[in-house]
C-alpha positions as CSV (number, residue, x, y, z in Angstrom):
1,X,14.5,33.0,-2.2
2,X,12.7,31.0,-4.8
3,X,11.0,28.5,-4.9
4,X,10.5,24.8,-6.6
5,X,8.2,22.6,-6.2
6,X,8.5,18.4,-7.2
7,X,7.5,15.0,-6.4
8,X,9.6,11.8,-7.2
9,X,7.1,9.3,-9.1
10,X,8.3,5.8,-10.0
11,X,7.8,2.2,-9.7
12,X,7.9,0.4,-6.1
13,X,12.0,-0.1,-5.5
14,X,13.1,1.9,-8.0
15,X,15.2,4.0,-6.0
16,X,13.0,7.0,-5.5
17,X,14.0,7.0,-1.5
18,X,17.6,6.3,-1.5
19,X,17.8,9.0,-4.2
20,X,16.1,11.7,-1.8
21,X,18.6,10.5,0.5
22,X,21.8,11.4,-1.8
23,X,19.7,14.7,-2.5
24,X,19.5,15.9,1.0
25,X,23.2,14.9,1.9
26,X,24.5,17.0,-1.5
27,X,22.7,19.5,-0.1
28,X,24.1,20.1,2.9
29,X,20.6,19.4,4.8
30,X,22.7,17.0,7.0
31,X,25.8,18.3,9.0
32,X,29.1,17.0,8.2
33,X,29.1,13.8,10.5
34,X,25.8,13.8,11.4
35,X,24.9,9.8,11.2
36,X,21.5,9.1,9.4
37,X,19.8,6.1,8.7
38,X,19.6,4.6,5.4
39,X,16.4,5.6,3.6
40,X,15.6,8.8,6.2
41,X,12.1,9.8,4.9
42,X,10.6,6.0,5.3
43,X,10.8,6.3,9.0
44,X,8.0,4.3,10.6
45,X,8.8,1.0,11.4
46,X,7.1,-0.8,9.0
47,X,8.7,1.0,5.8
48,X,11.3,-0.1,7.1
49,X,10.8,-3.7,7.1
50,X,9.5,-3.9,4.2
51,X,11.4,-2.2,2.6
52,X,8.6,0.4,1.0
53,X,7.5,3.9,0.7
54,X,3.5,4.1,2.4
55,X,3.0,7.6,3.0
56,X,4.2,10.6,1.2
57,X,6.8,12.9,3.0
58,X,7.9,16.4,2.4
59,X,11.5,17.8,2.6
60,X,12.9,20.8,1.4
61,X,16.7,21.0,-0.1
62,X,18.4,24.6,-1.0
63,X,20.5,24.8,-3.7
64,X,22.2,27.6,-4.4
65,X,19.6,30.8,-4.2
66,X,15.9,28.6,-4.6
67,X,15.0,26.4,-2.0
68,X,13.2,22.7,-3.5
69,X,10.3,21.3,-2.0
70,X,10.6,17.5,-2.1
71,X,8.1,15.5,-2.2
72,X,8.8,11.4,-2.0
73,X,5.9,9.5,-2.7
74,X,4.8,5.3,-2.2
75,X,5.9,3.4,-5.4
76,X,3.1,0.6,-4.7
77,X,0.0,0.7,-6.8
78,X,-2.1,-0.1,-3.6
79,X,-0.7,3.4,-2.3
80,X,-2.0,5.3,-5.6
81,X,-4.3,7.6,-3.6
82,X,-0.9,9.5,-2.2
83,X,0.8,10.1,-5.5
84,X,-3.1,11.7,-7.3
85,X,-2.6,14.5,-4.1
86,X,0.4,15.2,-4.3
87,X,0.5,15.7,-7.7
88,X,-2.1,18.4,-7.1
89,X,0.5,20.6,-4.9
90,X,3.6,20.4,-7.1
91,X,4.6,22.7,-10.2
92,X,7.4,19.6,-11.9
93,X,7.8,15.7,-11.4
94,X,11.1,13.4,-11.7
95,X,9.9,9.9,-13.2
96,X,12.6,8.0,-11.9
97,X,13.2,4.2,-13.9
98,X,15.2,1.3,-13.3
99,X,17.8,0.9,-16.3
100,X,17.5,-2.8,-16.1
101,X,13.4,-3.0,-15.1
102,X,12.0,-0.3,-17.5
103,X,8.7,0.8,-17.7
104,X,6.4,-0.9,-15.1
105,X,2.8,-0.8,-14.7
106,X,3.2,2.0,-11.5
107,X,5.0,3.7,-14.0
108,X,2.4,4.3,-16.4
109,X,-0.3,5.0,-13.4
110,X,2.1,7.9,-11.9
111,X,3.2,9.1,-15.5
112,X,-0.3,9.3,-16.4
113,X,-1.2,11.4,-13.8
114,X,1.7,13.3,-13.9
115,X,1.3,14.1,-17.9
116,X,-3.1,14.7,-17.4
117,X,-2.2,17.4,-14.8
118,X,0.1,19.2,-17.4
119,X,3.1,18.6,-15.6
120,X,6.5,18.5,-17.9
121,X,8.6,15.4,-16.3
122,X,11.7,15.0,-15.8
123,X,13.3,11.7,-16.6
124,X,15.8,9.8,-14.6
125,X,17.2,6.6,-15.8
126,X,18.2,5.4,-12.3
127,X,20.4,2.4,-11.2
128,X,22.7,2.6,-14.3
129,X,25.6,0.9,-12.4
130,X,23.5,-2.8,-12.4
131,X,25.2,-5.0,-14.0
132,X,22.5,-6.3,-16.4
133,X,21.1,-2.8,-17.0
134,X,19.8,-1.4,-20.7
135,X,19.5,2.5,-20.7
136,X,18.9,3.2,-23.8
137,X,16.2,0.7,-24.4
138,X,14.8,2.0,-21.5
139,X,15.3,5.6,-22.6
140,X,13.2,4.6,-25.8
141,X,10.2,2.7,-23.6
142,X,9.9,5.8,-21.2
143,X,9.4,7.3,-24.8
144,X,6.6,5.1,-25.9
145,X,4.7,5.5,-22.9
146,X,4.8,8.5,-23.1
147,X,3.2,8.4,-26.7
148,X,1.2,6.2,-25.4
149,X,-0.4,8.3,-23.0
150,X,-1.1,10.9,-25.2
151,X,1.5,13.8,-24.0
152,X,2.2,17.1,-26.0
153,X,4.8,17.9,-28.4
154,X,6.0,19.4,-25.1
155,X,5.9,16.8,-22.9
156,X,7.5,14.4,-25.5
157,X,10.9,16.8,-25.3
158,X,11.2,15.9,-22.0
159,X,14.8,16.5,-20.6
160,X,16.6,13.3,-18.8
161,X,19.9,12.0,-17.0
162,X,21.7,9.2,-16.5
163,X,22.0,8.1,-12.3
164,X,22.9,5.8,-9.7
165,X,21.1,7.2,-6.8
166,X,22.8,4.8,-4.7
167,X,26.6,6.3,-5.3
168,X,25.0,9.6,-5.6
169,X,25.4,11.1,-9.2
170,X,23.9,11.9,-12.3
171,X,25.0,13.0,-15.6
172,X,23.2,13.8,-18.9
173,X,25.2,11.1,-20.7
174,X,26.9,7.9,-19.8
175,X,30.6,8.7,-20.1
176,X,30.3,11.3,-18.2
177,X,32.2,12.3,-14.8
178,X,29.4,10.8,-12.5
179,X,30.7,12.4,-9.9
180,X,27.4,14.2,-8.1
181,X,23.7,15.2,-8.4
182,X,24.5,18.5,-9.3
183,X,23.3,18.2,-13.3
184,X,20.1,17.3,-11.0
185,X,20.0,19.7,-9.1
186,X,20.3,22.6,-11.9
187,X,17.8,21.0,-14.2
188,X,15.0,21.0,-11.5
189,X,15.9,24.8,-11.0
190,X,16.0,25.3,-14.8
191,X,13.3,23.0,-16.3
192,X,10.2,23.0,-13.6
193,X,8.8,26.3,-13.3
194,X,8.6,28.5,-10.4
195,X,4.5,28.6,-8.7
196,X,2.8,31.1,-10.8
197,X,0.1,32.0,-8.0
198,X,-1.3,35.5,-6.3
199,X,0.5,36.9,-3.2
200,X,-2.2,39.0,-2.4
201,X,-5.4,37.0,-2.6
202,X,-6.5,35.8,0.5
203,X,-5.0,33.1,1.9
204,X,-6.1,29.7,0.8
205,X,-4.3,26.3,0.8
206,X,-5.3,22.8,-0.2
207,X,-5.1,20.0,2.9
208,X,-3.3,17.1,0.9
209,X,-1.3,15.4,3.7
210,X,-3.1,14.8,7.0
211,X,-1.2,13.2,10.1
212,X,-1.8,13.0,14.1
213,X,1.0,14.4,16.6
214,X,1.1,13.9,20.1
215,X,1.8,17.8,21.3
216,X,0.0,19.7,17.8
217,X,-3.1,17.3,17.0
218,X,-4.0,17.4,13.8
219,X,-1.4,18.9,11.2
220,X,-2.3,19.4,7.9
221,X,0.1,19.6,5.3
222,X,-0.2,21.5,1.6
223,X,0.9,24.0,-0.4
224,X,-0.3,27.8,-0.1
225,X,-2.4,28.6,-3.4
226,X,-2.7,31.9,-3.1
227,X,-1.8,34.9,-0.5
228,X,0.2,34.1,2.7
229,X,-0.4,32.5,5.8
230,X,1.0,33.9,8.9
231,X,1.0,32.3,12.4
232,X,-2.4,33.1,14.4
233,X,-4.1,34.0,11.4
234,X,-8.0,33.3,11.2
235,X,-9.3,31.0,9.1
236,X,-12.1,29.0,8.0
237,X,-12.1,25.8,6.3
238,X,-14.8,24.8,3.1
239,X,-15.2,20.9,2.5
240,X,-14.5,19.7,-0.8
241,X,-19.2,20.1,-1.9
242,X,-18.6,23.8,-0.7
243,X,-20.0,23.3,2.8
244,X,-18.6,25.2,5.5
245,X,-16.5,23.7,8.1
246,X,-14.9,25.0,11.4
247,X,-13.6,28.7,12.0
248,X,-10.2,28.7,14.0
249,X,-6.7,29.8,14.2
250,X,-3.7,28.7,12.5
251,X,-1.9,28.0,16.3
252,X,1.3,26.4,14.4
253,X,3.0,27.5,11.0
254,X,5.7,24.8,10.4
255,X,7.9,24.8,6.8
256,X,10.2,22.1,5.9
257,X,14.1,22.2,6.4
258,X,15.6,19.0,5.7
259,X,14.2,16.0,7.7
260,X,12.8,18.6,9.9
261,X,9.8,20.8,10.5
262,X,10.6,24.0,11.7
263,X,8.4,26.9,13.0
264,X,7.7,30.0,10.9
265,X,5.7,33.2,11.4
266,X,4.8,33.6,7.2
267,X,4.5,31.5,4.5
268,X,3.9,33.2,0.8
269,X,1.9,31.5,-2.1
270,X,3.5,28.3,-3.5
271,X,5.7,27.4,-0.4
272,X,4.3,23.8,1.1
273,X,4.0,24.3,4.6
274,X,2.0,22.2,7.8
275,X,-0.4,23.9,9.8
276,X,-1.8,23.0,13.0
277,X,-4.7,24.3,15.1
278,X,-7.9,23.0,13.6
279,X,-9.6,19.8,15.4
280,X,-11.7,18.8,12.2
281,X,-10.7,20.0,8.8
282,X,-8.9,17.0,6.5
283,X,-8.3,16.0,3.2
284,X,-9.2,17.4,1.0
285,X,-10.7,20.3,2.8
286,X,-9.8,24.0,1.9
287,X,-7.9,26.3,4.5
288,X,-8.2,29.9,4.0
289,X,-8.5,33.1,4.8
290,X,-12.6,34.6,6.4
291,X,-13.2,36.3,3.6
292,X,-12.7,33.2,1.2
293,X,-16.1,32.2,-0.3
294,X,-15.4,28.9,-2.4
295,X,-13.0,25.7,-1.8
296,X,-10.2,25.2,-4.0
297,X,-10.2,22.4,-6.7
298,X,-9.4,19.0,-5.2
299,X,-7.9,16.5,-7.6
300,X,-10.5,13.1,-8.1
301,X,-9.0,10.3,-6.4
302,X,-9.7,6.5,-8.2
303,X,-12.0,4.7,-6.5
304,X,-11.8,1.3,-4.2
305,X,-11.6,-1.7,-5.5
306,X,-11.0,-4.1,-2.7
307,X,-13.5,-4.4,0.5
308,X,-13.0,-6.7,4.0
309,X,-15.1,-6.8,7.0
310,X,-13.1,-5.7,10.4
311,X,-15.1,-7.6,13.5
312,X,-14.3,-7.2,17.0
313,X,-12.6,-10.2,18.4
314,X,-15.4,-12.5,19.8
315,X,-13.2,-15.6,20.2
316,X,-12.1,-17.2,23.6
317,X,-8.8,-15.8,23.7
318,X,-10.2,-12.3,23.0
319,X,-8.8,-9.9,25.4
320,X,-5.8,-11.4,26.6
321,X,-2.9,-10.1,24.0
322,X,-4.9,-6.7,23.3
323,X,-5.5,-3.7,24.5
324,X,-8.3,-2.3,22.5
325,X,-10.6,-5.0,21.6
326,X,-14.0,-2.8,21.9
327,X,-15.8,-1.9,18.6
328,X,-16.4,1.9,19.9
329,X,-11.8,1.9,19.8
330,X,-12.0,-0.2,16.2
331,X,-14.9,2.3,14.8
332,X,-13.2,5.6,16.0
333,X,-9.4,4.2,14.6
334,X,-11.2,3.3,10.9
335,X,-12.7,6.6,10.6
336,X,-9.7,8.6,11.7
337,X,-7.7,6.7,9.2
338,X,-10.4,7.2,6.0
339,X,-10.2,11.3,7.2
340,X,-6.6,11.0,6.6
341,X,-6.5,8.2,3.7
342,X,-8.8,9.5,0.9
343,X,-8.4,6.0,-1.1
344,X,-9.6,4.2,2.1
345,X,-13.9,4.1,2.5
346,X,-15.6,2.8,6.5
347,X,-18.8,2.7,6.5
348,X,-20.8,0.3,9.2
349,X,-21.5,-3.1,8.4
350,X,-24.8,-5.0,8.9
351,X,-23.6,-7.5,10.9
352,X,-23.2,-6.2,14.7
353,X,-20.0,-4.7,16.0
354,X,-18.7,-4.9,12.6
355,X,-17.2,-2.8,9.9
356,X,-16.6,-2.2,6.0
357,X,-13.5,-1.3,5.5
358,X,-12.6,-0.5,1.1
359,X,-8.9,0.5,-0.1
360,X,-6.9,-0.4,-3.6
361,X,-5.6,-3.5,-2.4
362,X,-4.6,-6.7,-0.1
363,X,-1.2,-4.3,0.5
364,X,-2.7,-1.3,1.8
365,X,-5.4,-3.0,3.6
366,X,-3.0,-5.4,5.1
367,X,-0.7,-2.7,6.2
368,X,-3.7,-0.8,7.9
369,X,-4.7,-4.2,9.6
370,X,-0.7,-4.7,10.8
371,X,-0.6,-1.0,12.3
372,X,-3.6,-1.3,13.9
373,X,-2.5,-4.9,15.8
374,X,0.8,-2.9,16.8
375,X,-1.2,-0.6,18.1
376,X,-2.9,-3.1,20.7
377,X,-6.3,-3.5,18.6
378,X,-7.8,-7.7,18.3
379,X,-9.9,-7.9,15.2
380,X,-11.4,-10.8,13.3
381,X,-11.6,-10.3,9.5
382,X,-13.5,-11.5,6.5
383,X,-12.1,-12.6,3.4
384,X,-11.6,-9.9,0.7
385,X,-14.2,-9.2,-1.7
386,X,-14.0,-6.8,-5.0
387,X,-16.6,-3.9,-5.2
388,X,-18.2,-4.5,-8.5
389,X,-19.9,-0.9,-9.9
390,X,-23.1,-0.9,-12.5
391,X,-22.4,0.2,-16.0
392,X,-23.2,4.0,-16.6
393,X,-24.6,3.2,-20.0
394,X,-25.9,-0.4,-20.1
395,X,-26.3,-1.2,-16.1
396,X,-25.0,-4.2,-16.4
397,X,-22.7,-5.2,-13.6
398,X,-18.2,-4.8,-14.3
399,X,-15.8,-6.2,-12.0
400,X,-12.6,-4.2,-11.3
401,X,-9.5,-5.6,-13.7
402,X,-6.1,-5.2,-13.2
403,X,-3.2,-5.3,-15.5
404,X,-0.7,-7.9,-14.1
405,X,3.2,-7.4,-15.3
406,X,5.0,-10.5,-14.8
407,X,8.8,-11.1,-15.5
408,X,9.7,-15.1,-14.8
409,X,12.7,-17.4,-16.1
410,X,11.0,-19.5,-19.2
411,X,11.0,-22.6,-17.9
412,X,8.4,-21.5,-15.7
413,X,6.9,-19.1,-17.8
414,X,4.2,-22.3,-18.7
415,X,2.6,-22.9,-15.3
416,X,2.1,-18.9,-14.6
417,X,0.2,-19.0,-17.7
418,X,-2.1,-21.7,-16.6
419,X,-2.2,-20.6,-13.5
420,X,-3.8,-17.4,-14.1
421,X,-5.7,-18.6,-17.6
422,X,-7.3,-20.7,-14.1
423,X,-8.0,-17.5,-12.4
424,X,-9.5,-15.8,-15.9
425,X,-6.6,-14.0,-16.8
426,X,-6.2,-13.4,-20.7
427,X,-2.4,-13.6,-21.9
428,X,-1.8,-10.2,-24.1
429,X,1.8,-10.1,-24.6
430,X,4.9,-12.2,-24.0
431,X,8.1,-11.2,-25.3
432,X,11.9,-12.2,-23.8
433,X,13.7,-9.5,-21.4
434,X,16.8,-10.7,-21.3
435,X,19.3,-13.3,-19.1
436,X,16.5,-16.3,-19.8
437,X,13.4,-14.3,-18.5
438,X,10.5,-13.8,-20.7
439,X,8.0,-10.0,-20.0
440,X,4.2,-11.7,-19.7
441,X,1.5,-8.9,-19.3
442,X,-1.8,-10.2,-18.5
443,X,-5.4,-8.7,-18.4
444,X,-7.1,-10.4,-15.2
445,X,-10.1,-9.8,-12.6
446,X,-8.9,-8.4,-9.8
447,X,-10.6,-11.5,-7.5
448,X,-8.3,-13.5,-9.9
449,X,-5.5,-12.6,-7.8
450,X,-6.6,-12.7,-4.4
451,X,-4.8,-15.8,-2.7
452,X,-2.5,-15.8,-6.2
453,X,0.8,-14.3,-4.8
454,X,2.0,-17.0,-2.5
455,X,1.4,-19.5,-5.4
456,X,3.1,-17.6,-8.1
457,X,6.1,-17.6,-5.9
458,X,6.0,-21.4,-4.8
459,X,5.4,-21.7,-8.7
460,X,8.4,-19.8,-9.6
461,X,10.4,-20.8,-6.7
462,X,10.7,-17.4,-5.5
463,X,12.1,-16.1,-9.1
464,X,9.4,-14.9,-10.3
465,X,8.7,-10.8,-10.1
466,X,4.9,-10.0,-10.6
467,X,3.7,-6.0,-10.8
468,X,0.1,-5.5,-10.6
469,X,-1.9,-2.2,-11.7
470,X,-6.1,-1.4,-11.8
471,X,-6.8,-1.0,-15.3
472,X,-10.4,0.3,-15.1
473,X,-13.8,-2.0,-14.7
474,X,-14.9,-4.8,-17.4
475,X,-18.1,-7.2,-17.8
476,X,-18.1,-10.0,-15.0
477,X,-16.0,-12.8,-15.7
478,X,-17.8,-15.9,-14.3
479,X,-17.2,-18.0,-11.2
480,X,-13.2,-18.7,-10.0
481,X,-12.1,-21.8,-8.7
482,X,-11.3,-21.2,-5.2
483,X,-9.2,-22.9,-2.2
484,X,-9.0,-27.1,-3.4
485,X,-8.5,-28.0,0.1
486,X,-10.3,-28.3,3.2
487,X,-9.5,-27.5,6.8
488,X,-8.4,-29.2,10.1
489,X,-10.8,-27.7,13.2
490,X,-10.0,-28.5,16.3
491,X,-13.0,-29.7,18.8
492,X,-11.2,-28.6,22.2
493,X,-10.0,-25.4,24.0
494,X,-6.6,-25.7,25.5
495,X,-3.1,-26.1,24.4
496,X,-1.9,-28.4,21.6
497,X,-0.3,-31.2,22.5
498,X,2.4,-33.0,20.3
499,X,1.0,-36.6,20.7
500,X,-2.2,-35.3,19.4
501,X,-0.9,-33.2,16.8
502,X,1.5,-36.1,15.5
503,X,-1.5,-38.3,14.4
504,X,-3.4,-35.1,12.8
505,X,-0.5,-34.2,10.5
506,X,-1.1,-37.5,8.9
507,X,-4.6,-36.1,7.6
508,X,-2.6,-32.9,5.8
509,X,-0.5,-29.8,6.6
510,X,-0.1,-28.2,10.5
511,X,-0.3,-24.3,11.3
512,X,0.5,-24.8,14.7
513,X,3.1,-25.6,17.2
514,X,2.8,-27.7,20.1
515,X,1.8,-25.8,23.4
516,X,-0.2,-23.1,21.0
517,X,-3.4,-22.3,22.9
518,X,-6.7,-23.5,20.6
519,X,-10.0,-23.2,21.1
520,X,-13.3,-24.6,19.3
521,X,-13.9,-23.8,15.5
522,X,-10.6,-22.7,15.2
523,X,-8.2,-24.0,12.4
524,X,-5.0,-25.9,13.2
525,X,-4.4,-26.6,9.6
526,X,-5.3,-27.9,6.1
527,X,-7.1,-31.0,5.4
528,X,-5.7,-33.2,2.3
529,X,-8.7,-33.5,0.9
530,X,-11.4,-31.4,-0.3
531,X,-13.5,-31.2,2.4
532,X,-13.3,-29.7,6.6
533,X,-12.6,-32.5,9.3
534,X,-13.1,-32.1,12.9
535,X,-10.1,-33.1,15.3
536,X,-8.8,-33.2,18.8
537,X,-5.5,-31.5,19.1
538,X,-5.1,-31.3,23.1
539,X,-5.6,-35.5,23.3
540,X,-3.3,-37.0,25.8
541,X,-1.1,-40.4,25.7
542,X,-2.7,-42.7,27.3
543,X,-0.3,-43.7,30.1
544,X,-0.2,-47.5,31.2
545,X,2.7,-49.4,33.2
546,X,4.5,-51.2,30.2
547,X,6.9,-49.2,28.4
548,X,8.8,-49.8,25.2
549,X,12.1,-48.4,25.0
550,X,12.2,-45.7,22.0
551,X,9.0,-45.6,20.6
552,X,8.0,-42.1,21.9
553,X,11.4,-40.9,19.8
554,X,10.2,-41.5,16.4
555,X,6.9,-39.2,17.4
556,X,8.3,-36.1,15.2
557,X,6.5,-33.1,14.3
558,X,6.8,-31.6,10.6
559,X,7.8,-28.1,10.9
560,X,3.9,-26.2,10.8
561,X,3.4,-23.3,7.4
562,X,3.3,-20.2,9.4
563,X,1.5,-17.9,7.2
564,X,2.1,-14.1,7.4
565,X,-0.9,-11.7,8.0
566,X,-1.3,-11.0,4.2
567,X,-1.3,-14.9,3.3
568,X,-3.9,-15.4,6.2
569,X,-6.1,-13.3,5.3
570,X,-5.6,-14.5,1.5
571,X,-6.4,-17.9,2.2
572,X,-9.2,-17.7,4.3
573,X,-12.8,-18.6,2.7
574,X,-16.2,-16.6,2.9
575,X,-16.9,-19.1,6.9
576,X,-13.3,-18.3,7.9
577,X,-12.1,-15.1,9.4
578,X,-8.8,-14.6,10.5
579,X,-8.4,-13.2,13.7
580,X,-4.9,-10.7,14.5
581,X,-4.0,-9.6,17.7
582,X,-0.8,-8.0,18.7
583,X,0.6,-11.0,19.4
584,X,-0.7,-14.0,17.0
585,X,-2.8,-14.6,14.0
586,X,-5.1,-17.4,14.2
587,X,-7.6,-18.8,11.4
588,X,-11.0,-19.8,12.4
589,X,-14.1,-20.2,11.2
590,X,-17.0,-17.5,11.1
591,X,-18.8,-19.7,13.1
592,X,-17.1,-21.3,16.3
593,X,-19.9,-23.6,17.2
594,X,-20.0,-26.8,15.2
595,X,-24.0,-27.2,15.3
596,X,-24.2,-23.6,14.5
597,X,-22.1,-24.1,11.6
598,X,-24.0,-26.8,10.1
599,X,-27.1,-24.9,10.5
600,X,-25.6,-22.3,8.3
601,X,-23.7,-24.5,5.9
602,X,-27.5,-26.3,5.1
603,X,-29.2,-22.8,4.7
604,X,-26.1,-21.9,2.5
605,X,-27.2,-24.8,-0.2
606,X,-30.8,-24.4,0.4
607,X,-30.5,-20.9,-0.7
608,X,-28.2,-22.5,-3.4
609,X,-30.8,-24.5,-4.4
């Protein structure tokens, strides 16, 4: 049977799941009333609440006599790091775009890839059924990028269909029957090219997908580069610098059918496959054959951009949601997720019991932070900071900078602008997209936008859509105004009390409910003015024998701003850390004790000084 290789690259929420989906149930991968969930490949649980692809998946469709090797792949720009690998194991790519969104920054990140590894795209026009959608303005953007980013003659003559991976066709024009995928299906077959690799080399495969199962261990997933594994085979495994690695056995030879994994006894070259048996090779380590003397070529990955400090919990509620809360668990979870995660970087901090922790983003760092509290870990963690890098030719010191992608109705196209001018964002391009919206496209730090999000939506009450993409490094652009506000810190351990907490909210904005347990240093809410005030949220009435009928009635709270994990950690300042447990996430400062926290706020302005 042959074979074909290709990844689904687009945008985040451009349809690239939902059309795997359709692609598998054409297929016949699923039986006739076999009831699967929406979105089938994004099956942990927190793809599915939000809604987003985080790690890449393999499936496998036949169609007709060749059998195609799926591969979806996250549509976030924090999740780059997955689309650069998997790019590395696939012969063809289908750039899927939203008829109505266009070209996006993610867009031009996967294309780019996609086009500098010599790969001839496919071009899907997806979601052609919205009602305010453009095709064939889209159809001549995909163009321009393309020009843009410097793709052959070749590449330019790219082939591309009309869809609605929702309803589950595609066509080559727009009046056509739109009845299934199968124009899809034949152009993959006809357009990206079979692997062009040696059976009879000795076998060697790249590891580009590396996960953790409860019966295997570790399972590595790639595709075979050259000869064939076969189950039990020996093999050896050479670390990216040529080093040598472990010897073993290949215990488990798994190839993908559908949503499943099923054993095989022989893979041949250019088949992806997941092997298990080896207790320390990961990405992006080569698996081969004893005789094999070099690694394979790994594909660079981008660096980090984005670094937080992960503490163990040393508050006075530490240990009582948590099961984990040790710095020997944290330390061993961090560095089994950076084998795993090539665009993630641990390395151990210089403050005790403590951690670096460097990724793309607040999103992928966030998400690492939420799996870990499900998982029963308590951390503490420090504000975000970008990793700054030292000029190879002049040495003087660049900030990462992003290219922000905003689309906002125009009457509040004026405050984004200051707002991020604010942040030292430099306008480049505004030009109207239709239905009232103007298209602004910024140049901005990265630090710029930490904390930003939550505004631009308050800003833009919740219209606004902002995509986000590293562009490369650029010279330091001075200090950024930072939080306005102050805090609220409580004085007392205990539980809130609503008496207490009635005469606080006078002095500015609550995050907690009465009957929430608080503790010393830590912050109940934000101060109206500009600078931190310690209060006493467990203070009781005082009770006396005259009572006045009613007066206790007009006590009432205002509803507290419960911030999410990602707006926590967003808002804290360099003396706040916020710490997440499986069951709450609190905001405190660094340090708890308010004479130790003076001591270090006067050393702070001496050294300013």
């Amino acid at each position: 049977m042959q074979i074909r290789n290709v990844a689904i690259i687009a945008h985040v929420d451009h349809g690239k799941t939902t059309l795997v989906d359709q692609l598998l149930r054409q297929s016949g991968a699923f039986r006739e009333h076999q009831q699967v969930a929406e979105r089938a490949l994004d099956r942990s649980e927190l793809e599915r609440e939000r809604g987003i692809t985080i790690l890449a998946k393999c499936t496998s469709v036949v169609w007709g006599q060749t059998r195609i090797n799926i591969v979806d792949t996250p549509g976030h720009a924090d999740f780059g790091g997955e689309v650069e690998r998997i790019l590395n194991m696939v012969d063809g790519a289908i750039v899927l775009v939203d008829a109505a969104e266009g070209v996006l920054p993610q867009t031009k990140f996967v294309v780019g890839k996609a086009l500098a590894r010599g790969l001839h795209p496919i071009v899907v026009v997806n979601k052609v059924d919205r009602a305010d959608a453009r095709p064939d303005e889209v159809h001549t953007e995909i163009f321009d990028l393309f020009a843009a980013l410097g793709a052959t003659d070749e590449q330019l003559d790219f082939p591309m269909l009309y869809a609605s991976g929702r309803q589950g066709w595609s066509d080559a024009t727009l009046d056509g029957p739109q009845q299934n995928l199968s124009a899809l299906f034949d152009l993959i077959v006809q357009h990206v090219p079979a692997p062009d690799l040696d059976p009879e080399a000795p076998f060697a495969m790249v590891a580009t997908i590396m996960e953790y199962d409860p019966y295997l261990g570790r399972v590595l997933t790639g595709r075979v580069e050259q000869g064939r594994a076969r189950i039990n085979l020996p093999v050896r495994v050479l670390h990216a610098n040529g080093t040598p690695g472990e010897t073993g056995r290949m215990t488990k030879l798994l190839s993908f059918r559908g949503l499943d994994r099923v054993p095989v006894e022989e893979a041949e070259a250019g088949d992806i496959i997941a092997v298990a048996g080896l207790a320390e090779a990961t990405v992006p380590d080569t698996v081969g054959a004893l005789e094999l003397s070099a690694p394979l070529p790994a594909i660079p990955v981008d660096p980090p951009t984005l670094a937080m400090t992960f503490r163990i919990n040393d508050g006075p509620l530490a240990g009582r949601d948590g099961k984990k809360v040790t710095s020997r668990q944290i330390r061993e979870r961090l560095f089994r997720e950076a084998e795993g995660n090539v665009a993630i970087k641990v390395a151990d901090s210089s403050e005790t019991e403590a951690f670096e922790v460097a990724g793309r983003g607040e999103l992928q760092l966030g998400v690492l932070i939420e799996t870990m509290r499900r998982e029963g870990f308590e951390l503490t963690i420090g504000r975000p900071r970008v990793l700054t890098r030292a000029n190879p030719n002049t040495g003087e010191r660049e900030e990462p900078m992003e290219e922000v992608l905003v689309d906002v109705d125009e009457p509040y196209s004026g405050v984004v602008v200051e707002q991020l001018s604010r942040r030292k964002g430099e306008l480049r391009d505004m030009r109207p997209s239709g239905g009232g919206k103007l298209r602004l496209t910024f140049s901005i730090p990265s630090r710029g936008l930490i904390g930003y999000h939550g505004d631009f939506l308050t800003d833009t009450r919740g219209t606004g859509v902002m995509n986000r993409l590293f562009a490369g490094y650029g010279p330091r652009k001075g200090p950024i105004e930072g939080r306005r506000n102050g805090t609220l810190i409580s004085t007392e351990n205990g539980e809130a009390v609503h008496y207490a907490l009635f005469y606080i909210q006078e002095r500015g904005t609550l995050f907690v409910n009465p009957g929430d347990k608080v503790y010393v240093g830590m912050i109940l809410g934000e101060n109206a003015r500009g600078s931190d005030l310690e209060v006493n949220p467990i203070k009781e009435k005082k009770l006396t024998n005259i009572r006045a009928a009613g007066k206790d009635d007009a006590m009432l709270l205002i509803p507290p701003r419960r911030m999410s994990l990602e707006q926590a950690i967003a808002y804290i300042e360099d003396d706040e850390l916020v710490e997440v447990t499986p069951g709450a996430v609190r905001l405190r400062k660094r340090h708890l004790d308010p004479h130790e926290r003076k001591r270090h706020e006067r050393r702070a302005e001496a050294a300013i000084a």
